[in-house]
mmCIF file of the N, C-alpha and C atoms, coordinates in Angstrom:
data_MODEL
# 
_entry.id   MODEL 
# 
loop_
_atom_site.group_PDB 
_atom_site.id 
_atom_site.type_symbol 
_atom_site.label_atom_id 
_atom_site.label_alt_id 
_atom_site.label_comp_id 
_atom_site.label_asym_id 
_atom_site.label_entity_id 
_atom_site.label_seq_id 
_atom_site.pdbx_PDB_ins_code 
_atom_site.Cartn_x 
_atom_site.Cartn_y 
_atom_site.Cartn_z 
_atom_site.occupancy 
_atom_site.B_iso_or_equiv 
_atom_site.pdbx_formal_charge 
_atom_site.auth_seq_id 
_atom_site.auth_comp_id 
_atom_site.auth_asym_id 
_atom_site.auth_atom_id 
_atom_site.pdbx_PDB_model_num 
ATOM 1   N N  . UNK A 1 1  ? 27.515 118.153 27.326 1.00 0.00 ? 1  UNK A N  1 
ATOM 2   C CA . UNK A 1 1  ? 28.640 117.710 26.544 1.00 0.00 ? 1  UNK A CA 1 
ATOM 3   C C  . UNK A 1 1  ? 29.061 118.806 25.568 1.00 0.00 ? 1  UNK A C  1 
ATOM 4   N N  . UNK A 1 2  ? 28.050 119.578 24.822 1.00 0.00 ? 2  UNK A N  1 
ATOM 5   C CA . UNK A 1 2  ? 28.208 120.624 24.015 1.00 0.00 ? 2  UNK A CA 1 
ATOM 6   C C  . UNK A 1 2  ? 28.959 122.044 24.507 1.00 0.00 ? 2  UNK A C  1 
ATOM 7   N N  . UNK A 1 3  ? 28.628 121.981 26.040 1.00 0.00 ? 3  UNK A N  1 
ATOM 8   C CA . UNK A 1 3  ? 28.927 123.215 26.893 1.00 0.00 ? 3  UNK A CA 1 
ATOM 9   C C  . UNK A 1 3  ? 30.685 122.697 26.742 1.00 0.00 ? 3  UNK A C  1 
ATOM 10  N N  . UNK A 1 4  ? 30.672 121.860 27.221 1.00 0.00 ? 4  UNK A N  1 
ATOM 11  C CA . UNK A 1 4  ? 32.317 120.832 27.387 1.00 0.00 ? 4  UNK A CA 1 
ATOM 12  C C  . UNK A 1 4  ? 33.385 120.931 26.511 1.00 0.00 ? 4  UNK A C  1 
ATOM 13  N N  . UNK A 1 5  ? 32.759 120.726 25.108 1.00 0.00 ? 5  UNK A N  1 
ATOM 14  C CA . UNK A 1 5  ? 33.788 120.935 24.507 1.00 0.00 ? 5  UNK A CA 1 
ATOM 15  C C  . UNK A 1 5  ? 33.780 122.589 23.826 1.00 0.00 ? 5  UNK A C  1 
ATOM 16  N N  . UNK A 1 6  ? 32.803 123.472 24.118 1.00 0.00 ? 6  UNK A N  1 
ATOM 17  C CA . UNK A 1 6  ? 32.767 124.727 23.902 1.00 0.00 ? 6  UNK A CA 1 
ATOM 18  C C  . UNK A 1 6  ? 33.959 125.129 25.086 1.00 0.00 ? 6  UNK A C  1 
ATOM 19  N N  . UNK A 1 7  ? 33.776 124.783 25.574 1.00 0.00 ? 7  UNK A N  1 
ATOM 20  C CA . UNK A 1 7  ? 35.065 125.365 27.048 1.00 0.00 ? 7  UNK A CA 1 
ATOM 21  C C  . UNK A 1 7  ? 36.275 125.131 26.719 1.00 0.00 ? 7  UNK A C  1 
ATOM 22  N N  . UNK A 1 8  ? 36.616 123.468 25.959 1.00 0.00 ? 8  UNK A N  1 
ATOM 23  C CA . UNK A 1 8  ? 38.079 123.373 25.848 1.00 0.00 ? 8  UNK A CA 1 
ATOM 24  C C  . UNK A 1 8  ? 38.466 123.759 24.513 1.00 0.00 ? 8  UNK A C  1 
ATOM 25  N N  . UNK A 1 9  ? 37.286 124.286 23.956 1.00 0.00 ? 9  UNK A N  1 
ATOM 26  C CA . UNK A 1 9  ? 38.012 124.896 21.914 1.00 0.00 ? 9  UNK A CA 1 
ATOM 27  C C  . UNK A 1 9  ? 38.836 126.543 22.719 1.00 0.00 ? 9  UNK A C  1 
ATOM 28  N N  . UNK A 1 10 ? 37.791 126.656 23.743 1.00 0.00 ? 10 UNK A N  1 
ATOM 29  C CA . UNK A 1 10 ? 38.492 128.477 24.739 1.00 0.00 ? 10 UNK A CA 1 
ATOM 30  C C  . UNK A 1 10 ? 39.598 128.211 24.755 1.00 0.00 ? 10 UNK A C  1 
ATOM 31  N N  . UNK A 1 11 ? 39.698 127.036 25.550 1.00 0.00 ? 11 UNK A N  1 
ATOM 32  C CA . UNK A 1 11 ? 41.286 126.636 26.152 1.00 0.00 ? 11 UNK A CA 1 
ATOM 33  C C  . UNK A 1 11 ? 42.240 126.368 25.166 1.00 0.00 ? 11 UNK A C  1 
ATOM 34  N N  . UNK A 1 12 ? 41.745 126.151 23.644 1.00 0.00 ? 12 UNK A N  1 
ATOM 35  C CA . UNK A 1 12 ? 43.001 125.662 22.927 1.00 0.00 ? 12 UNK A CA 1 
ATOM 36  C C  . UNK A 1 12 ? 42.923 124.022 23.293 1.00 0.00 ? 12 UNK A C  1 
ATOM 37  N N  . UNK A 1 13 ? 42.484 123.489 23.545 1.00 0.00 ? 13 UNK A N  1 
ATOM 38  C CA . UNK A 1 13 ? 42.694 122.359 23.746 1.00 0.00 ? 13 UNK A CA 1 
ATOM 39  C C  . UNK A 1 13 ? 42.019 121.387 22.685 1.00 0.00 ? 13 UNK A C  1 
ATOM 40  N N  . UNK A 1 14 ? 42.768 121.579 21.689 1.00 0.00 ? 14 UNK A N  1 
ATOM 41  C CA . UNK A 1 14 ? 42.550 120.496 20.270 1.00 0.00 ? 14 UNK A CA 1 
ATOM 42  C C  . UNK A 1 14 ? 41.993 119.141 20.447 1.00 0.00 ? 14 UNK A C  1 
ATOM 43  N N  . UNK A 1 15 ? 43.405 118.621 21.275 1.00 0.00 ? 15 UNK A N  1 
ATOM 44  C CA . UNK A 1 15 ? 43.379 117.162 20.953 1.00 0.00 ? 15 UNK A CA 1 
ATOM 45  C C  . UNK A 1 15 ? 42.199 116.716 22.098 1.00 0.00 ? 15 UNK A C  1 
ATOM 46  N N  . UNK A 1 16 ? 41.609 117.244 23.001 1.00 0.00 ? 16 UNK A N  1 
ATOM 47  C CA . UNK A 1 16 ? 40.101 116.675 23.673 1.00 0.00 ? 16 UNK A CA 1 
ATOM 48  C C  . UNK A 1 16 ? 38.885 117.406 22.969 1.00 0.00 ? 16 UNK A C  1 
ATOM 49  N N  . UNK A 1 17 ? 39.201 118.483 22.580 1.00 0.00 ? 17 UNK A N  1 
ATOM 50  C CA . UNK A 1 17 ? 37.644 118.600 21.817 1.00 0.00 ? 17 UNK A CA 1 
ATOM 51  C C  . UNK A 1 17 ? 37.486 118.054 20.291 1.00 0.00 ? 17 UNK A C  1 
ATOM 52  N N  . UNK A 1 18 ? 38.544 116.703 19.679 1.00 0.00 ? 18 UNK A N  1 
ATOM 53  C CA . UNK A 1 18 ? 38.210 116.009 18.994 1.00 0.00 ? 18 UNK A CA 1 
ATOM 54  C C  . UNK A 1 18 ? 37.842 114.522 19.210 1.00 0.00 ? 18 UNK A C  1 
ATOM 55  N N  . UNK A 1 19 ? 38.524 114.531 20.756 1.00 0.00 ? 19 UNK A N  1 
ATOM 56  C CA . UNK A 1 19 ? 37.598 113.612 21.080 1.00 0.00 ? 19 UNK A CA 1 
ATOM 57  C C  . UNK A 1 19 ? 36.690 113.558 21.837 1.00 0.00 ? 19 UNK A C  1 
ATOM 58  N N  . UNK A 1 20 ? 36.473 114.678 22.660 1.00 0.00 ? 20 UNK A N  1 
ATOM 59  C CA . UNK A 1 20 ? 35.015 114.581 23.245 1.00 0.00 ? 20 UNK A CA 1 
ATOM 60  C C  . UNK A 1 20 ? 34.009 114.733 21.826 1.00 0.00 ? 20 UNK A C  1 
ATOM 61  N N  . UNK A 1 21 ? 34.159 115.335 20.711 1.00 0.00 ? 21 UNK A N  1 
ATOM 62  C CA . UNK A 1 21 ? 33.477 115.268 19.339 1.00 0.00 ? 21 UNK A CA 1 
ATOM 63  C C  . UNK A 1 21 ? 32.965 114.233 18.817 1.00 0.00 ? 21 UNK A C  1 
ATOM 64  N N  . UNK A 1 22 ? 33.928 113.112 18.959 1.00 0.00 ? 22 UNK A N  1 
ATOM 65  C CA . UNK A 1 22 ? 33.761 111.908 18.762 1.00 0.00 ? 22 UNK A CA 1 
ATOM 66  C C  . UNK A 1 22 ? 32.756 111.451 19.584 1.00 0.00 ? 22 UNK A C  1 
ATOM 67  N N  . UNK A 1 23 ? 32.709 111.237 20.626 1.00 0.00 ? 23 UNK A N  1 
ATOM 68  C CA . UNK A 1 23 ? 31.483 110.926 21.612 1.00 0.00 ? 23 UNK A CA 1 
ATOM 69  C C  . UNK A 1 23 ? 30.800 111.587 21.277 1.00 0.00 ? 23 UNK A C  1 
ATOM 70  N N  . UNK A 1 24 ? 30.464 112.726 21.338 1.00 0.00 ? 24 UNK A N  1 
ATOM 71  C CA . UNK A 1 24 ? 29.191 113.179 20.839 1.00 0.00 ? 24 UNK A CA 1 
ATOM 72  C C  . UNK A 1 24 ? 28.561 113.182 20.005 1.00 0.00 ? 24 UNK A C  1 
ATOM 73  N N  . UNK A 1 25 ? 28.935 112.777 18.978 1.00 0.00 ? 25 UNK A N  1 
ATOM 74  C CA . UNK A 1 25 ? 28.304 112.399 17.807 1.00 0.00 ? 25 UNK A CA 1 
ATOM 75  C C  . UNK A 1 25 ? 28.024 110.728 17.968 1.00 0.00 ? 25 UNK A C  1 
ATOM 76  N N  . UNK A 1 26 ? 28.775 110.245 19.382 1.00 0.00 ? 26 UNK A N  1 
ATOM 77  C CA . UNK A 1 26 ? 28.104 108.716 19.262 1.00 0.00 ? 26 UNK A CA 1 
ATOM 78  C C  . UNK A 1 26 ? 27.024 108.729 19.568 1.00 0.00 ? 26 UNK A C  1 
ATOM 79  N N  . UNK A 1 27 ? 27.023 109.789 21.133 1.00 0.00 ? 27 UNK A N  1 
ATOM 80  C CA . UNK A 1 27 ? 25.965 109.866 22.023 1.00 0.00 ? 27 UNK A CA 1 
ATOM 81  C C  . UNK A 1 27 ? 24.795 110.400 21.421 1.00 0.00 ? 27 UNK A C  1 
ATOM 82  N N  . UNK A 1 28 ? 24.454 111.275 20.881 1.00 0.00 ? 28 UNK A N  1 
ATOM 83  C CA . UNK A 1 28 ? 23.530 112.455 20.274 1.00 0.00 ? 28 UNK A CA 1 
ATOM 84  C C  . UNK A 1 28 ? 23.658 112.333 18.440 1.00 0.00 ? 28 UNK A C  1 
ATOM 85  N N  . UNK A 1 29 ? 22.407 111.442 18.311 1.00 0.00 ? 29 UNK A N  1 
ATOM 86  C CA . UNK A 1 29 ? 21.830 111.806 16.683 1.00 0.00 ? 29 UNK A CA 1 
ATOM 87  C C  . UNK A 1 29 ? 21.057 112.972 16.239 1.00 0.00 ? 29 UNK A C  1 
ATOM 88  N N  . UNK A 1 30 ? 20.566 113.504 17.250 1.00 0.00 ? 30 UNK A N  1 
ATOM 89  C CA . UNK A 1 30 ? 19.790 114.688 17.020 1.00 0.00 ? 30 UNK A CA 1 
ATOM 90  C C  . UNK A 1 30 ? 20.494 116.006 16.945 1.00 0.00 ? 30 UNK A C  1 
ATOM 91  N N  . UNK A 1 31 ? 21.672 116.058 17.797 1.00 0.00 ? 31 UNK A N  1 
ATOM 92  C CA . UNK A 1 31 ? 22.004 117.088 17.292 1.00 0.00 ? 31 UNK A CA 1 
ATOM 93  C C  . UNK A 1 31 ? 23.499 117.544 16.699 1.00 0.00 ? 31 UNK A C  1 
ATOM 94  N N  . UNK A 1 32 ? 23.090 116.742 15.666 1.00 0.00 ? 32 UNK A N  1 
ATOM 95  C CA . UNK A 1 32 ? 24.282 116.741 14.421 1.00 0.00 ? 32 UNK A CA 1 
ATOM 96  C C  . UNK A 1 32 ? 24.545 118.352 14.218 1.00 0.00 ? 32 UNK A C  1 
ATOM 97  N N  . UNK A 1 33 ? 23.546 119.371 13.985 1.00 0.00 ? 33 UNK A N  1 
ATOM 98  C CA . UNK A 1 33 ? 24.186 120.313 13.396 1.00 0.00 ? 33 UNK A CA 1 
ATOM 99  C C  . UNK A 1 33 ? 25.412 121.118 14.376 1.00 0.00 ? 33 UNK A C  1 
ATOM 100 N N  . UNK A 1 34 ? 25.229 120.725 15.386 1.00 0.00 ? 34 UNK A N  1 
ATOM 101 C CA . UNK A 1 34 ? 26.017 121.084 17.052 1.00 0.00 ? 34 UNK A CA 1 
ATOM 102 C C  . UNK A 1 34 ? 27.362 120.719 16.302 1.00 0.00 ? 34 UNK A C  1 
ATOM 103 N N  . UNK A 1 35 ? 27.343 119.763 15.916 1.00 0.00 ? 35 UNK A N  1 
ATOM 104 C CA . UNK A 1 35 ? 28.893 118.964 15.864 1.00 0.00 ? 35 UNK A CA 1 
ATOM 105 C C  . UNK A 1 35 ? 29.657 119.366 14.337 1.00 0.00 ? 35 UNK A C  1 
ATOM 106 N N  . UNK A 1 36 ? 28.700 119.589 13.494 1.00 0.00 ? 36 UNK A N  1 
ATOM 107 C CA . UNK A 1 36 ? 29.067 120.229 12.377 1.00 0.00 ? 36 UNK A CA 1 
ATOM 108 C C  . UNK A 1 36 ? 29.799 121.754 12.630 1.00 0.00 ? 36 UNK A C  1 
ATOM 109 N N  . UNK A 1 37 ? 28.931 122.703 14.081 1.00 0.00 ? 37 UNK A N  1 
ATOM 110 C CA . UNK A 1 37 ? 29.384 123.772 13.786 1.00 0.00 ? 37 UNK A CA 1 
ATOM 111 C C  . UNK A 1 37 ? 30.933 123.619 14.721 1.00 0.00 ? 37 UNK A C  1 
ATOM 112 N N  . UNK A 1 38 ? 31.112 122.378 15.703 1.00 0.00 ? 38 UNK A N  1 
ATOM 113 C CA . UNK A 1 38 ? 31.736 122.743 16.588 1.00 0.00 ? 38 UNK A CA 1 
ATOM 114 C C  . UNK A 1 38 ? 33.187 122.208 15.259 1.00 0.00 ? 38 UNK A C  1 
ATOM 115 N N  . UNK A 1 39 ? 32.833 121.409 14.344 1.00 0.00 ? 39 UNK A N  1 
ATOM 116 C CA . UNK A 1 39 ? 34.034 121.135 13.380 1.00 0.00 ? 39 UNK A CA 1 
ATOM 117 C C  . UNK A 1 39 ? 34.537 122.118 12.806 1.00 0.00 ? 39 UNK A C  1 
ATOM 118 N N  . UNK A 1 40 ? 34.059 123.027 12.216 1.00 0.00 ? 40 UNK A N  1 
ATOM 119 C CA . UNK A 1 40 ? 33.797 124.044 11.293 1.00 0.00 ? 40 UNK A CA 1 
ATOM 120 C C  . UNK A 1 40 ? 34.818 125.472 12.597 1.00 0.00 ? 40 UNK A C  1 
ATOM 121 N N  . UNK A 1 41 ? 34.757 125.183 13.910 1.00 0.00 ? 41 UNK A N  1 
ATOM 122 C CA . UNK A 1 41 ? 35.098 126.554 14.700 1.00 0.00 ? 41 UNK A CA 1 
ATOM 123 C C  . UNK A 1 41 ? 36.694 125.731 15.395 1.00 0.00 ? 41 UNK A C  1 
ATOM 124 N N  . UNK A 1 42 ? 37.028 124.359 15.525 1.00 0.00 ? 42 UNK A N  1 
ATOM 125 C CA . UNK A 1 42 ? 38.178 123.517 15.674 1.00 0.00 ? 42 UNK A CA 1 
ATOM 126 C C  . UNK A 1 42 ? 38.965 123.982 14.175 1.00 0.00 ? 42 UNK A C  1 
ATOM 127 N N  . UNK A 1 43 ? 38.351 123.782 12.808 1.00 0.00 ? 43 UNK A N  1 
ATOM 128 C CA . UNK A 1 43 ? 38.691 123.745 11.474 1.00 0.00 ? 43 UNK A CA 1 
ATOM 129 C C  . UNK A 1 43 ? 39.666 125.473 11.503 1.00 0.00 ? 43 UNK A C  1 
ATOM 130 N N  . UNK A 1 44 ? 38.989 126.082 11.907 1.00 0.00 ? 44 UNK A N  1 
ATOM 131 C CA . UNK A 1 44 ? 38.992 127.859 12.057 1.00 0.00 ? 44 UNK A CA 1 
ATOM 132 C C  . UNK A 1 44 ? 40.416 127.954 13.218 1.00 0.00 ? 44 UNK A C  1 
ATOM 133 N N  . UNK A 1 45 ? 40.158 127.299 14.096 1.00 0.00 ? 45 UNK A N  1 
ATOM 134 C CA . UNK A 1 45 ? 41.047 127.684 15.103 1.00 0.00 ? 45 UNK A CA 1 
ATOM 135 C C  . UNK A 1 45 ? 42.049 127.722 14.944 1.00 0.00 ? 45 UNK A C  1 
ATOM 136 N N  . UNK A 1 46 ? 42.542 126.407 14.489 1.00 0.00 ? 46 UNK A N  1 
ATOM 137 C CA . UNK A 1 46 ? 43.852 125.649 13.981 1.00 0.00 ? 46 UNK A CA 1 
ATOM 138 C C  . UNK A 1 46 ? 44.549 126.206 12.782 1.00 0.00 ? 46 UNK A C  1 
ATOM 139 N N  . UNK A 1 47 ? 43.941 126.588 11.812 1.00 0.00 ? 47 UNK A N  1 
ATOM 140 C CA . UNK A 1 47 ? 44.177 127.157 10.500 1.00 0.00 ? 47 UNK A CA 1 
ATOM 141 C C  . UNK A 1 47 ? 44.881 128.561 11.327 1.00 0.00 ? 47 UNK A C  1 
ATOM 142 N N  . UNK A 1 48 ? 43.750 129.138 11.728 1.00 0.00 ? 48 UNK A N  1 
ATOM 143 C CA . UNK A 1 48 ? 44.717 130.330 12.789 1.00 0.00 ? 48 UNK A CA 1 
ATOM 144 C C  . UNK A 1 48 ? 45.940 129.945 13.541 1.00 0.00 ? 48 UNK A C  1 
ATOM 145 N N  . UNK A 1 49 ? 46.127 128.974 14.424 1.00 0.00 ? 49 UNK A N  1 
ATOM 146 C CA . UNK A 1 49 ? 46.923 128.590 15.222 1.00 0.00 ? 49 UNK A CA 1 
ATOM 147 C C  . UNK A 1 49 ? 48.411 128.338 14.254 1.00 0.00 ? 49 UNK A C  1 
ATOM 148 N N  . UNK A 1 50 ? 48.351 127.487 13.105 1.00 0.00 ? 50 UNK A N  1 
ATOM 149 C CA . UNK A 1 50 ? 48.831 127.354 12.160 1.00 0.00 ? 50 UNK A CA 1 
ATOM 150 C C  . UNK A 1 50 ? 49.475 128.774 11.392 1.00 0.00 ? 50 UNK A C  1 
ATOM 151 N N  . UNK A 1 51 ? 48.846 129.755 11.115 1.00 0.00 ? 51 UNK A N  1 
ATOM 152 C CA . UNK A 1 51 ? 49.671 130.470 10.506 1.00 0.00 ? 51 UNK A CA 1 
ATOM 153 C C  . UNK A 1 51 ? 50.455 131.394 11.535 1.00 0.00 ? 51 UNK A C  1 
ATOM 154 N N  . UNK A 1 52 ? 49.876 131.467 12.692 1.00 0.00 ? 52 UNK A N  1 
ATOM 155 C CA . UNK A 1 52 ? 51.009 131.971 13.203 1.00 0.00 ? 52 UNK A CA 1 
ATOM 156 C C  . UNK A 1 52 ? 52.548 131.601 13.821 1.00 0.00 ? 52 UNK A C  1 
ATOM 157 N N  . UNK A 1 53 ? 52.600 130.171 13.197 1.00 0.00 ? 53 UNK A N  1 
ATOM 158 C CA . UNK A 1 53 ? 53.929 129.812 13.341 1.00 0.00 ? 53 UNK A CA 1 
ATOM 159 C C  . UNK A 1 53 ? 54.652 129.996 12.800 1.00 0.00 ? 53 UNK A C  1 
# 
């Protein structure tokens, strides 16, 4: 699942790697810090994506 949404943050693809995020944090208590970093690199992307408009 982690590989999964590492593939679609490549692709630009926002609006599924916030919700495959969502599942994963339903699915997986253990590995919270996964989902923290994958927020933190979505948080990064967008802010980028954002100023270049």
């Amino acid at each position: 699942m982690y590989m999964l949404i590492d593939i679609e943050l490549k692709k630009s693809n926002f609006s599924e790697v916030k919700k495959l995020t969502k599942n994963f944090t339903i699915i997986c208590s253990t590995f919270c810090d996964k989902t923290k970093s994958i927020n933190e690199r979505l948080k990064n992307i967008e802010a980028k994506d954002e100023s270049k408009q």
